[in-house]
C-alpha positions as CSV (number, residue, x, y, z in Angstrom):
1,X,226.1,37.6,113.9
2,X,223.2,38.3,116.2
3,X,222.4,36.3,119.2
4,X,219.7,34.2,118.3
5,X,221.2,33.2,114.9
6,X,224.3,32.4,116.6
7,X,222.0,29.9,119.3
8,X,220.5,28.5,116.3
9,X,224.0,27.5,114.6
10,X,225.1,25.8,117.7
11,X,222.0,24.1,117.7
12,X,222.3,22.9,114.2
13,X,225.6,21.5,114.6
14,X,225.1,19.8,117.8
15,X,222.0,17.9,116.5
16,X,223.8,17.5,113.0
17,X,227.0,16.3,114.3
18,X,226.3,15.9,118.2
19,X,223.5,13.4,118.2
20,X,225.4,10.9,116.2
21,X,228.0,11.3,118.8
22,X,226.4,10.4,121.3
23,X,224.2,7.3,119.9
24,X,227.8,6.2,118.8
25,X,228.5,5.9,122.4
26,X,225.4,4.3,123.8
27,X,225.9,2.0,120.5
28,X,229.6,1.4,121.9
29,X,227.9,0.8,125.2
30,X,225.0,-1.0,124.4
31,X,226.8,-3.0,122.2
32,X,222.7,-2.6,119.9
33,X,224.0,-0.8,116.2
34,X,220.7,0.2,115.8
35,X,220.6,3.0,117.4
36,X,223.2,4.8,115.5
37,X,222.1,3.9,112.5
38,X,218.8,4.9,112.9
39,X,219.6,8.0,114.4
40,X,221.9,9.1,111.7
41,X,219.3,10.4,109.0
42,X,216.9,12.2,111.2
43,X,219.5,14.0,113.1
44,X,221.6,14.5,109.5
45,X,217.8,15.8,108.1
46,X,217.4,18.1,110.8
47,X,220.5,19.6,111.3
48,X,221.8,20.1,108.0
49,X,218.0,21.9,107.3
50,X,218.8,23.7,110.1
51,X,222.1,24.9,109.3
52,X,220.8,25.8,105.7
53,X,218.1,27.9,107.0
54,X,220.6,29.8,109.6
55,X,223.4,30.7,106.9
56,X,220.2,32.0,104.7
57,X,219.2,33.9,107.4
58,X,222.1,34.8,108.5
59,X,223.4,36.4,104.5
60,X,219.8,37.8,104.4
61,X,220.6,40.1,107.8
62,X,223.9,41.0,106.1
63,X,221.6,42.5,103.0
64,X,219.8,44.8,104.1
């Protein structure tokens, strides 16, 4: 895997799965819901796009 397809995987995953982390926290904090569930589809939008994008990428490199 090359370098900038590995730095756009990480990316993916920590906006798919590290964003709602870390509104679940302020939420916890906070004690305001809101913010986690508003922040679940647009980071769940955006990083599962991304992550699509990179594998396609990534198995089109592998092609040629």
């Amino acid at each position: 895997m090359r370098t900038r397809t590995k730095m756009a995987l990480a990316i993916s995953l920590i906006v798919w799965i590290g964003f709602p982390v870390l509104f679940f926290f302020i939420s916890l904090n906070t004690n305001e819901w809101n913010y986690l569930i508003l922040s679940i589809p647009g980071s769940f939008t955006a990083g599962f796009t991304g992550l699509m994008l990179t594998i396609h990428h990534h198995e089109k490199d592998h092609q040629s």
